[in-house]
C-alpha positions in Angstrom: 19.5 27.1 -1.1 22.8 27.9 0.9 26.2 28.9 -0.3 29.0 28.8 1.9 32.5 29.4 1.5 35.2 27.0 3.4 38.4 28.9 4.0 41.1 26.7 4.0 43.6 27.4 7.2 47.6 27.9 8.1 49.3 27.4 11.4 51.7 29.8 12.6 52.7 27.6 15.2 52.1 23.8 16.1 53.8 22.6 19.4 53.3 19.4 20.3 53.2 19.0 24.4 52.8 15.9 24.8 51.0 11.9 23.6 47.9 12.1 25.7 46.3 8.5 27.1 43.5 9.0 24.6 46.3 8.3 21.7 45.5 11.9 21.1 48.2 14.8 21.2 48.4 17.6 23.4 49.1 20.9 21.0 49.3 24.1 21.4 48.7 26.2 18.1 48.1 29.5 16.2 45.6 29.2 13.5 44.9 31.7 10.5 42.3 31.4 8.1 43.4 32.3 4.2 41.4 33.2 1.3 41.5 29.9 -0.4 38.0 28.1 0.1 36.3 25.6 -1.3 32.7 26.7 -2.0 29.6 24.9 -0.8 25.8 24.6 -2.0 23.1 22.8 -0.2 19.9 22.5 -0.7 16.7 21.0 1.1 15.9 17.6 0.0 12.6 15.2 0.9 14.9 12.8 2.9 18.9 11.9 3.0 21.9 13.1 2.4 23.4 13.3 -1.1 26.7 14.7 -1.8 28.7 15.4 -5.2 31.9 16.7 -5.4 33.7 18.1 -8.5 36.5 15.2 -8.0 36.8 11.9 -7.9 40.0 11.8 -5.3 37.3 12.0 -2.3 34.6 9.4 -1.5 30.9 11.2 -2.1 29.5 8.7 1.0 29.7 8.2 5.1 33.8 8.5 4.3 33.6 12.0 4.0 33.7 14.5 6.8 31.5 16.6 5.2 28.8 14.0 4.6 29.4 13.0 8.3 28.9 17.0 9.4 25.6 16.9 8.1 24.4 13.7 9.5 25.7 15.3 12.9 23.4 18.4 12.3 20.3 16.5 11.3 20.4 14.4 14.2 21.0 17.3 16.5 18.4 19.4 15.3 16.1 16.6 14.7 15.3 17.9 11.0 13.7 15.1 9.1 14.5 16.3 5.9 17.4 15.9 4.0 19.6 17.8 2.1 21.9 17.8 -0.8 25.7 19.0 -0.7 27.6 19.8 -3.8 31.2 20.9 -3.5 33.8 22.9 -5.5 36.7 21.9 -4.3 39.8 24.2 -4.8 41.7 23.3 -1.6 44.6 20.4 -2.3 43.5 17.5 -0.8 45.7 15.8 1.7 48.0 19.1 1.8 47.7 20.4 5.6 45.3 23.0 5.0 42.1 21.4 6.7 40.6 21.0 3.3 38.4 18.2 4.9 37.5 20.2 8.2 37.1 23.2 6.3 33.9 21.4 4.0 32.8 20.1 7.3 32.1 23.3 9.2 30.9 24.4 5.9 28.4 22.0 6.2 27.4 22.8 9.3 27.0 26.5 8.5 25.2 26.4 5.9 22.9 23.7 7.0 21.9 26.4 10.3 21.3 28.8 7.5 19.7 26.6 5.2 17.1 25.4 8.1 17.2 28.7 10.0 18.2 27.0 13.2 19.5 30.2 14.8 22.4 28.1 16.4 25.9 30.6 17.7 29.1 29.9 15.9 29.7 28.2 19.5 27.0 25.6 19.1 28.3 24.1 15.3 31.9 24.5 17.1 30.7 21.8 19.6 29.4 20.0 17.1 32.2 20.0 15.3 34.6 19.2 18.1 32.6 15.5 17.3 33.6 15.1 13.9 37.6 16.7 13.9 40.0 18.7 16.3 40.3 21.1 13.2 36.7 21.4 12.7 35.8 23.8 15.1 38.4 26.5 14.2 37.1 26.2 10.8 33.8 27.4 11.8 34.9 30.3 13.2 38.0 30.9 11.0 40.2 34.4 11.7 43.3 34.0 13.7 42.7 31.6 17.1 45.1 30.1 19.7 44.1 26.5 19.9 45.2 24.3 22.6 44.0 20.6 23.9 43.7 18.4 20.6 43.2 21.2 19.0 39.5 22.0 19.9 40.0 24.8 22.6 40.3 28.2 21.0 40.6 31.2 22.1 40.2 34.4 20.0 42.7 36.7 18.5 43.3 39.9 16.9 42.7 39.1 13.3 46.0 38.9 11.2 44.6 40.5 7.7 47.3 42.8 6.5 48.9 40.7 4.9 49.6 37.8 1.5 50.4 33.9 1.5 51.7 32.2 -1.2 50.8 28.4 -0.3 52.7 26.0 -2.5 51.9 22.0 -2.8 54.3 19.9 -4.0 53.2 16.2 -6.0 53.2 14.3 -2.2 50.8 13.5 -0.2 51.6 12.9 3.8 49.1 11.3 6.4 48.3 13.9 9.7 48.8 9.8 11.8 51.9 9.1 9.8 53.4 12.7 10.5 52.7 12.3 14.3 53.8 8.6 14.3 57.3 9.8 12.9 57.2 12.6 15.4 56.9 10.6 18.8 60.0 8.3 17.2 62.2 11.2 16.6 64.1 13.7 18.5 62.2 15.9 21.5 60.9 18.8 20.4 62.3 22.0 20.4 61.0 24.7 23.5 56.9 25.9 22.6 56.7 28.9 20.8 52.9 29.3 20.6 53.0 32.0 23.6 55.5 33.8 21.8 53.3 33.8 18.9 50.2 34.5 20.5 52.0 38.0 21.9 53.2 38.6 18.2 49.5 38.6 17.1 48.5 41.0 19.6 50.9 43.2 18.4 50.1 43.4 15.4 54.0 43.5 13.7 54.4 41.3 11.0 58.0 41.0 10.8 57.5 39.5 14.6 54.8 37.2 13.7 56.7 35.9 10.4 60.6 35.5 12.5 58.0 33.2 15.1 56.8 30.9 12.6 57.4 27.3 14.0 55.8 24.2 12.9 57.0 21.1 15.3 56.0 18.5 12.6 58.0 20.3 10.0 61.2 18.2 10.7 59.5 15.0 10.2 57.6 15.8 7.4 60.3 17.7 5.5 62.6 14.8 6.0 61.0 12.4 3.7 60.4 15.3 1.8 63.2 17.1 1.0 61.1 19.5 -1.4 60.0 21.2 1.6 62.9 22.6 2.6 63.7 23.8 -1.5 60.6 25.5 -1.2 60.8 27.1 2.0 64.2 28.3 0.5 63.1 29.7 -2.7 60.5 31.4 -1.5 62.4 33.4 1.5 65.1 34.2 -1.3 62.5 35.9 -3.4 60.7 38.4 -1.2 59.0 36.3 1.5 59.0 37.4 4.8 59.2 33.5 5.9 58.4 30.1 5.4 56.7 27.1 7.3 55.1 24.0 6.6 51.6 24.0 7.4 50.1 21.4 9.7 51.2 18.0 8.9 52.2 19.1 5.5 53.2 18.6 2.3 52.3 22.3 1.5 54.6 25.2 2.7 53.6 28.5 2.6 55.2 32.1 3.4 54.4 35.8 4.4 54.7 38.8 2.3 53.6 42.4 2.9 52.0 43.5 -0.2 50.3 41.1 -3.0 53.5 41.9 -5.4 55.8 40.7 -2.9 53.8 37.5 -2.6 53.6 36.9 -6.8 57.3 37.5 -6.9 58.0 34.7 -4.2 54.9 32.8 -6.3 56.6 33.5 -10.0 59.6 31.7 -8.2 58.3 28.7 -7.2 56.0 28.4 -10.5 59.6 29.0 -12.5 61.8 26.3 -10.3 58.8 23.5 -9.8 56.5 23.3 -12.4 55.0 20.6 -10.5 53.5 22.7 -7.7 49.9 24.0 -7.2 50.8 27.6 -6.2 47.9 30.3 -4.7 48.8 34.2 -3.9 46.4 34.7 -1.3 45.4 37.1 1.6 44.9 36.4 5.4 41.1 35.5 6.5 39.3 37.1 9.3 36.4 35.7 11.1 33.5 33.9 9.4 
């Protein structure tokens, strides 16, 4: 057997360049691991791929990424055996943390322990590059500059001195609506990811917290107004800052200590009893 924890991630930054002729978009990002994961057992089975989750919100079949991860690693590594997956999922679903991608580099992790391949974080990255453009960060985790759809990282100093408080409100938001929404609205504001990137190496956390910047953020919070009464709470009671994360609904902040981020927690918990709320620290590598 293999366990495996899958880190759910936060983005710094997201800047959207440009709609590429693939239907893709051109990004440029800041990723940054967090310590809430969803944990992950496999073991070796005769034939196939079984997977069981401890909800009933996600499909246990083909539909699922992680399911779809290990078929990818089977066929790669021409293992004839199977395996089965069982989940614990702790990461909101549909909540812009890469809850999906996170089980699905997971997958693929603990599969190459599982059948002692001996494949380098690079190799499952490729083959993760196949199944999601979040995928591959998620199998390295830490703090990465990611750029084309997403899939081209680069490695940075790891961002671990620090708390999040992640809070979820009662919505759901589709990553294809979010960008759909995006190319109807207003341009973009000017990148910031570079600006980030030299924050990071740095290594002040006031300076990466004032560059937080999330380009879907205005869509998203639009038709969800509870973003912004989130983001606002939470910089009103000790937070360093606020963003949306990825294509949202959740919104998350920065604090220096773990008390700083339960105060800015207890705030949210005592406004919006409706929220799923984690105190958290910052990720490095896997």
């Amino acid at each position: 057997m293999a366990t495996v924890k899958a880190n759910a991630k936060i983005n710094l930054t997201l800047d959207i360049l440009n709609k590429r002729a693939d239907g893709y978009h051109e990004v440029a990002m800041v990723m940054q691991a967090v310590g809430l994961f969803d944990t992950i057992h496999l073991t070796q089975a005769a034939a196939g791929i079984a997977l069981r989750l401890n909800t009933r919100e996600l499909p246990a079949d083909e539909k699922n990424l992680a399911f779809r991860a290990a078929r990818v690693f089977l066929d790669a590594y021409h293992i004839s055996d199977g395996v089965r997956i069982e989940i614990e999922k702790r990461i909101p679903i549909a909540a812009g943390l890469a809850g999906g991608s996170t089980d699905a580099a997971g997958v693929l992790r603990g599969l190459n322990a599982l059948f002692a391949v001996g494949a380098t974080a690079d190799d499952l990255a490729a083959l993760g590059a196949r199944l999601g453009s979040d995928v591959p960060f998620c199998v390295y985790g830490g703090t990465m500059a990611a750029a084309g759809r997403g899939e081209i990282l680069t490695l940075l100093p790891t961002v671990t001195k620090a708390w999040a408080v992640l809070a979820k409100p009662p919505v759901t938001v589709s990553t294809a609506w979010a960008y759909g929404a995006f190319d109807r609205g207003k341009p973009p504001s000017a990148p910031q990811t570079a600006a980030m990137i030299d924050a990071v190496k740095s290594g002040d956390l006031e300076r990466i917290a004032a560059g937080l910047s999330n380009d879907l953020e205005r869509v998203t919070q639009k038709a969800h107004p509870v973003i912004g009464e989130y983001k606002r709470i939470l910089r009103e009671n000790g937070a360093l800052n606020s963003l949306m994360t990825g294509s949202g609904p959740t919104v998350y902040a920065l604090a220096k200590t773990e008390r700083e981020a339960e105060r800015a927690a207890e705030a949210i918990r005592g406004t919006h009893s409706e929220a799923e709320v984690f105190v958290v620290p910052l990720e490095g590598t896997n």
